[in-house]
mmJSON file of the N, C-alpha and C atoms, coordinates in Angstrom:
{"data_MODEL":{"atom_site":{
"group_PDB":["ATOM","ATOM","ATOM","ATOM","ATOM","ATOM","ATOM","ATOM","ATOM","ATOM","ATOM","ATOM","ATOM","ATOM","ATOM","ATOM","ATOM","ATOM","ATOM","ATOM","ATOM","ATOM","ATOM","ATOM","ATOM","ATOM","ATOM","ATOM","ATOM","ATOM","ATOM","ATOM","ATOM","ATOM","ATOM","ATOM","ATOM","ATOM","ATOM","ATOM","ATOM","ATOM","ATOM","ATOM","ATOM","ATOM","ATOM","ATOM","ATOM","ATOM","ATOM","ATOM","ATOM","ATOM","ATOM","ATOM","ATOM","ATOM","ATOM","ATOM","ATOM","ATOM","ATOM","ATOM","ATOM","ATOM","ATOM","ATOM","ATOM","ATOM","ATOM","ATOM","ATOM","ATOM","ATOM","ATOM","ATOM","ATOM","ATOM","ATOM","ATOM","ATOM","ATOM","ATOM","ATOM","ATOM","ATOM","ATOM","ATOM","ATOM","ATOM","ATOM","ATOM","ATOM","ATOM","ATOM","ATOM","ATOM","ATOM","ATOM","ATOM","ATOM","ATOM","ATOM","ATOM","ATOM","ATOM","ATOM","ATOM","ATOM","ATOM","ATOM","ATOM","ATOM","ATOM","ATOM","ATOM","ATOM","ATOM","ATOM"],
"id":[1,2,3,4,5,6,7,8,9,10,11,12,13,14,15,16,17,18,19,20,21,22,23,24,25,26,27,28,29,30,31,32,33,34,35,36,37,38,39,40,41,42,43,44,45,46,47,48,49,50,51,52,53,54,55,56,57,58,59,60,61,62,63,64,65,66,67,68,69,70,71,72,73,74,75,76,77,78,79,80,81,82,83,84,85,86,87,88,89,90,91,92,93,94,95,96,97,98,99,100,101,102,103,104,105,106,107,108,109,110,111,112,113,114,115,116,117,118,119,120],
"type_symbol":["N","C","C","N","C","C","N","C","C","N","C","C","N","C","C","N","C","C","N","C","C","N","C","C","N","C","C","N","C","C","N","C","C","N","C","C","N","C","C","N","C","C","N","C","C","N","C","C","N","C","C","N","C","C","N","C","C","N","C","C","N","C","C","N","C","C","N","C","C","N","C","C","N","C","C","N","C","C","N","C","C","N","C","C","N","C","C","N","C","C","N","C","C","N","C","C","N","C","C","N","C","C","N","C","C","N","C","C","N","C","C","N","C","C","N","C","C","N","C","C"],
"label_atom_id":["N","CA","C","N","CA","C","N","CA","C","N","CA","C","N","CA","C","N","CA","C","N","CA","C","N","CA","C","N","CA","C","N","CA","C","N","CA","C","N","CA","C","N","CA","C","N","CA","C","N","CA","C","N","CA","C","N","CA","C","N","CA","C","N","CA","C","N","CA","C","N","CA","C","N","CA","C","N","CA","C","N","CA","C","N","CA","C","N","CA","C","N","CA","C","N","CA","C","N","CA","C","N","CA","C","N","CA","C","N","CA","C","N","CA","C","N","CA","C","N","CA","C","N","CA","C","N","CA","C","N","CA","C","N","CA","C","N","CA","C"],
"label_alt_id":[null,null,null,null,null,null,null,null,null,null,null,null,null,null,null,null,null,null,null,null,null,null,null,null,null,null,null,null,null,null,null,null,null,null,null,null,null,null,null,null,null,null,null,null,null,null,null,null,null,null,null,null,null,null,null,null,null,null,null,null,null,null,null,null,null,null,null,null,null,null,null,null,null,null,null,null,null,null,null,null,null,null,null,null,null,null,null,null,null,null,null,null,null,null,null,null,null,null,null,null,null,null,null,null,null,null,null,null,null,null,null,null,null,null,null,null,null,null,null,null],
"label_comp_id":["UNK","UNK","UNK","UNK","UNK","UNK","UNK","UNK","UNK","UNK","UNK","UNK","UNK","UNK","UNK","UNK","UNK","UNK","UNK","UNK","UNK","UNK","UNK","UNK","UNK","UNK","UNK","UNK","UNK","UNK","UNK","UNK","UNK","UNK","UNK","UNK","UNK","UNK","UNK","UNK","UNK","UNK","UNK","UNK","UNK","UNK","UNK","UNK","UNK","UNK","UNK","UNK","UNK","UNK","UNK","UNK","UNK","UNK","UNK","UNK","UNK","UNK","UNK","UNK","UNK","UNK","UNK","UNK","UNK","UNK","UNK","UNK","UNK","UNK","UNK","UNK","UNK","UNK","UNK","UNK","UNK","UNK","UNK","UNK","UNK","UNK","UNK","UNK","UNK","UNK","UNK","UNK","UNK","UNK","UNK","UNK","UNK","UNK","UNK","UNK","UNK","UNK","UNK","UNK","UNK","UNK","UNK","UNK","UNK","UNK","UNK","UNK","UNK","UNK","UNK","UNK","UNK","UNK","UNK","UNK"],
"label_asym_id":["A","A","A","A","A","A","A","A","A","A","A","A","A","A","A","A","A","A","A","A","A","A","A","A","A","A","A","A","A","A","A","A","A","A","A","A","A","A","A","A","A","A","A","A","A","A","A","A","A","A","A","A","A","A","A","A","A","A","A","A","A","A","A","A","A","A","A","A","A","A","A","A","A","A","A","A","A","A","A","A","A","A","A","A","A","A","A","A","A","A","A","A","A","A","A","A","A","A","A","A","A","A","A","A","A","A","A","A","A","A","A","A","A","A","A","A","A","A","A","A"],
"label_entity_id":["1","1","1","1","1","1","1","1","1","1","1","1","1","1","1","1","1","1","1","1","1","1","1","1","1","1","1","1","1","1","1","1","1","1","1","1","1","1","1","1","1","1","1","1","1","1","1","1","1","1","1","1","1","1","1","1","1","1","1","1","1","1","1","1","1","1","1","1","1","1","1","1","1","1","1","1","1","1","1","1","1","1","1","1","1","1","1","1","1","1","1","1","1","1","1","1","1","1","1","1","1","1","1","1","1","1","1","1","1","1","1","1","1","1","1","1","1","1","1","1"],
"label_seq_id":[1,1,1,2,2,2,3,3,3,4,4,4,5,5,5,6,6,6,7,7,7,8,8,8,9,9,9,10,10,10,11,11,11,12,12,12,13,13,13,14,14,14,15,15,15,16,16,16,17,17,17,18,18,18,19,19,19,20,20,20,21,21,21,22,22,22,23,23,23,24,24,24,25,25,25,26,26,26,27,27,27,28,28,28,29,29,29,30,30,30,31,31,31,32,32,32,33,33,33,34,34,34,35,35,35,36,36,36,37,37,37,38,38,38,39,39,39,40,40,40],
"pdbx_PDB_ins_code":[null,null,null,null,null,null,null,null,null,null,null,null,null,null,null,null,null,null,null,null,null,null,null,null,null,null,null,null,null,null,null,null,null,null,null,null,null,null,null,null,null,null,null,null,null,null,null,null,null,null,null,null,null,null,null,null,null,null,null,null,null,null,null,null,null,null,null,null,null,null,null,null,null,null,null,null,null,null,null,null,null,null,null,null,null,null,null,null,null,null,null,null,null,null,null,null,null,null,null,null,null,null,null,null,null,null,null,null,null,null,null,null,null,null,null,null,null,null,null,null],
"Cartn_x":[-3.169,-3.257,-3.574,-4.115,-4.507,-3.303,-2.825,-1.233,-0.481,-0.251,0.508,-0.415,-1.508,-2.216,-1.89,-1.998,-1.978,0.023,0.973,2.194,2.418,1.971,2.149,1.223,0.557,-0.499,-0.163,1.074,1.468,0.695,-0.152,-0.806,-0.313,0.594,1.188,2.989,3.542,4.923,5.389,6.402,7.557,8.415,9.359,11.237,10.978,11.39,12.106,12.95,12.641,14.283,13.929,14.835,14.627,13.686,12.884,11.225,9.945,10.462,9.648,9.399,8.405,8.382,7.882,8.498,8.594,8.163,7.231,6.094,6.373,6.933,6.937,5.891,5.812,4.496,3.528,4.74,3.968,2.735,3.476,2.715,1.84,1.627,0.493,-0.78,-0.73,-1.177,-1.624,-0.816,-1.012,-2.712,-2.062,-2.859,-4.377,-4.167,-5.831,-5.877,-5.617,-6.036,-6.93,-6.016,-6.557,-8.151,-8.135,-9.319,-10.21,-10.188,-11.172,-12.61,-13.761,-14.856,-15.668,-16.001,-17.086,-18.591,-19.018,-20.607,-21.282,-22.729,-23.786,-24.185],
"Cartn_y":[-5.391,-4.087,-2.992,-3.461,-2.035,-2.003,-2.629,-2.151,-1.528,-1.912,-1.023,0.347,0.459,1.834,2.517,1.996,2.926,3.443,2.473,2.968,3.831,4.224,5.072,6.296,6.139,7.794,8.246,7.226,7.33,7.433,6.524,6.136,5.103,4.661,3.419,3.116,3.681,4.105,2.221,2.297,1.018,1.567,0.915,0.704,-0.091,0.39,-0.484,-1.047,-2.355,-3.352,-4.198,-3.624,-4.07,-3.681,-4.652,-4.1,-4.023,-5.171,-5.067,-3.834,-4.303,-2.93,-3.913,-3.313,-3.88,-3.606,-3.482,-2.659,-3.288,-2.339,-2.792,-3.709,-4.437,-5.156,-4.33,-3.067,-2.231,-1.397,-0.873,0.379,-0.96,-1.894,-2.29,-2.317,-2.789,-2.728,-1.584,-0.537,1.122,1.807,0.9,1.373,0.237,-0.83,-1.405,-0.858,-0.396,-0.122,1.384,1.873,3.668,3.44,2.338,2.295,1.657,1.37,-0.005,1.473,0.658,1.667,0.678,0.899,0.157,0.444,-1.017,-0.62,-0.828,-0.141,-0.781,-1.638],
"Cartn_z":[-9.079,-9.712,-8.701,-8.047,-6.655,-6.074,-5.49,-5.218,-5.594,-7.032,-8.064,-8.111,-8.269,-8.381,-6.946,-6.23,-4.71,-4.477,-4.897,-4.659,-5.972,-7.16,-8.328,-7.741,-6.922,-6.815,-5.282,-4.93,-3.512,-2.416,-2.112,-1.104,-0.371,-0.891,-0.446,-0.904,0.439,0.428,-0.016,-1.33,-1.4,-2.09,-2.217,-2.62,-4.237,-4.998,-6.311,-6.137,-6.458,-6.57,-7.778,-8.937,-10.138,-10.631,-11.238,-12.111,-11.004,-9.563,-9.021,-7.842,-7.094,-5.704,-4.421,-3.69,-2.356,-1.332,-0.655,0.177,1.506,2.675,3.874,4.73,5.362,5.958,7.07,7.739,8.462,7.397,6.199,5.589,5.255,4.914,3.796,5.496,6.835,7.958,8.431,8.012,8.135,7.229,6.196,5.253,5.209,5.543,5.588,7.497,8.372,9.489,8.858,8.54,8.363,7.171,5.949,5.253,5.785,7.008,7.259,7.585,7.311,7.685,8.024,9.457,10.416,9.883,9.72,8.945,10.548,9.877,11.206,12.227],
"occupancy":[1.0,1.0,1.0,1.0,1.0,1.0,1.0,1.0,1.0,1.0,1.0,1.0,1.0,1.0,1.0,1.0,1.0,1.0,1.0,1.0,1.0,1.0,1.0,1.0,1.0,1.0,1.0,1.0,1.0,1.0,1.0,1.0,1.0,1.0,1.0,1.0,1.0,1.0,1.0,1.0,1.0,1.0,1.0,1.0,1.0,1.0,1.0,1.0,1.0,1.0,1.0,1.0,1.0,1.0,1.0,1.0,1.0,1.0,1.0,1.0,1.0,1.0,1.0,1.0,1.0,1.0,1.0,1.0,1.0,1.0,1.0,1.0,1.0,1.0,1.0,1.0,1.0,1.0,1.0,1.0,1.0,1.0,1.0,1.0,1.0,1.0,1.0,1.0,1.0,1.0,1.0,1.0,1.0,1.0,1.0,1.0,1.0,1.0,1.0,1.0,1.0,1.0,1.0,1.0,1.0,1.0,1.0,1.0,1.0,1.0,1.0,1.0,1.0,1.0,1.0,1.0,1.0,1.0,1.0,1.0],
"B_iso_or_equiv":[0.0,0.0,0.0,0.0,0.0,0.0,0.0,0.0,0.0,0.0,0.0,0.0,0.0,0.0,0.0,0.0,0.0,0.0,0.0,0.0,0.0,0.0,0.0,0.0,0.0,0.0,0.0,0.0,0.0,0.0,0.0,0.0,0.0,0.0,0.0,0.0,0.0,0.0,0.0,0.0,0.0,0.0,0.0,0.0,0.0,0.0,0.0,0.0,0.0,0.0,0.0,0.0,0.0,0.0,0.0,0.0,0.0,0.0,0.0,0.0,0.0,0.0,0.0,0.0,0.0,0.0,0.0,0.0,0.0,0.0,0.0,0.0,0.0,0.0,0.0,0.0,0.0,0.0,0.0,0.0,0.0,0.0,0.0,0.0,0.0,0.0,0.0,0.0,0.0,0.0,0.0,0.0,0.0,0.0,0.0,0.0,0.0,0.0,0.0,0.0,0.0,0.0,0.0,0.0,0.0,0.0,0.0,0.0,0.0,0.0,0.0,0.0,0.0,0.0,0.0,0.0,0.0,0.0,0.0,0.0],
"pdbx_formal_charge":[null,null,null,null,null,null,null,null,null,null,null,null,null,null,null,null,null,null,null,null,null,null,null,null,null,null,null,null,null,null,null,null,null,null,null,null,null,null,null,null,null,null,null,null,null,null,null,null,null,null,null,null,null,null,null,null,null,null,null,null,null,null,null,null,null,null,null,null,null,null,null,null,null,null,null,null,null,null,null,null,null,null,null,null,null,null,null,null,null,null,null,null,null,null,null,null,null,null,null,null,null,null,null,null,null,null,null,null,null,null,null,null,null,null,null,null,null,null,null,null],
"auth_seq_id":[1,1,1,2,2,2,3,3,3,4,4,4,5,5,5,6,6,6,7,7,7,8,8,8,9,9,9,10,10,10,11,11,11,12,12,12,13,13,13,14,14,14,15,15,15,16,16,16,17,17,17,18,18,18,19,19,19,20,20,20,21,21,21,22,22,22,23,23,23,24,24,24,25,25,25,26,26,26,27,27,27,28,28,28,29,29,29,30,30,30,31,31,31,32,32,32,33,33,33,34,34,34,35,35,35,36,36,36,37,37,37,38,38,38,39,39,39,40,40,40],
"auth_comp_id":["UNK","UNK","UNK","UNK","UNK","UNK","UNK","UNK","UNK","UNK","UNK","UNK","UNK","UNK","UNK","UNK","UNK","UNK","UNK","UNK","UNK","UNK","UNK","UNK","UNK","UNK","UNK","UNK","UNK","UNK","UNK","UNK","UNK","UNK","UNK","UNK","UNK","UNK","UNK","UNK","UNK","UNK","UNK","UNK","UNK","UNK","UNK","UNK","UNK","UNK","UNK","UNK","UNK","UNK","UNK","UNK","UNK","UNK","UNK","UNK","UNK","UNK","UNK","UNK","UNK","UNK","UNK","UNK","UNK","UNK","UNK","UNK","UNK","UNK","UNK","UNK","UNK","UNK","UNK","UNK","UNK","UNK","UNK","UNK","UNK","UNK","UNK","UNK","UNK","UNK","UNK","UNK","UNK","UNK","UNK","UNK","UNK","UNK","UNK","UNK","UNK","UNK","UNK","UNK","UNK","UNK","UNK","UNK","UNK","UNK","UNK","UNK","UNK","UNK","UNK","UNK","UNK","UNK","UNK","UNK"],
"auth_asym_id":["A","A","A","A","A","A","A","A","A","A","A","A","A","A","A","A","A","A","A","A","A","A","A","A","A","A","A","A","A","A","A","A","A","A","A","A","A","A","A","A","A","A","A","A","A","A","A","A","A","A","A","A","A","A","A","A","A","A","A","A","A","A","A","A","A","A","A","A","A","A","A","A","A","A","A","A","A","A","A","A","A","A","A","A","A","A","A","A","A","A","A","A","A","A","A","A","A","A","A","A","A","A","A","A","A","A","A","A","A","A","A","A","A","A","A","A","A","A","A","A"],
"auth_atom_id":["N","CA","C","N","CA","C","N","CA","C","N","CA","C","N","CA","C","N","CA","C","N","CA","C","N","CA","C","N","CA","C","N","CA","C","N","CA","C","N","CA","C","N","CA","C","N","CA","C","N","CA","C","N","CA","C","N","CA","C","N","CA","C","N","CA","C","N","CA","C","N","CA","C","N","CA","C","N","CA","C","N","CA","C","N","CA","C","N","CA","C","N","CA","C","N","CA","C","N","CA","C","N","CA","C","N","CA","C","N","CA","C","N","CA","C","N","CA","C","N","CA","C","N","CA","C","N","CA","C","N","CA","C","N","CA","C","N","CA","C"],
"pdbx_PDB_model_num":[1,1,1,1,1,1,1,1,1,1,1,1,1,1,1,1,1,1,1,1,1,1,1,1,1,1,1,1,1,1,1,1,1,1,1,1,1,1,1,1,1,1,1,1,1,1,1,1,1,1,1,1,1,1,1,1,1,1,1,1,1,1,1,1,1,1,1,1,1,1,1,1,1,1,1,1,1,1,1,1,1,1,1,1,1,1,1,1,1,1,1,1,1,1,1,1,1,1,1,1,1,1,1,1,1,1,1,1,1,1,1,1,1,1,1,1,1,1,1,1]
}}}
């Protein structure tokens, strides 16, 4: 479900093919590099 929420509010660029969605392997890498937050 977070997937689907992040490519519907476009945080997370994919392609429709059919019912499903298809999320590049760079953007999903793009996107946990850029959220990661270094604790203490």
């Amino acid at each position: 479900m977070t997937v689907y929420r992040l490519v519907h509010h476009g945080e997370l660029p994919a392609v429709r093919v059919g019912r499903s969605f298809r999320v590049p392997e760079q953007a999903v890498n793009d996107y946990l590099r850029d959220s990661y937050v270094e604790t203490a």
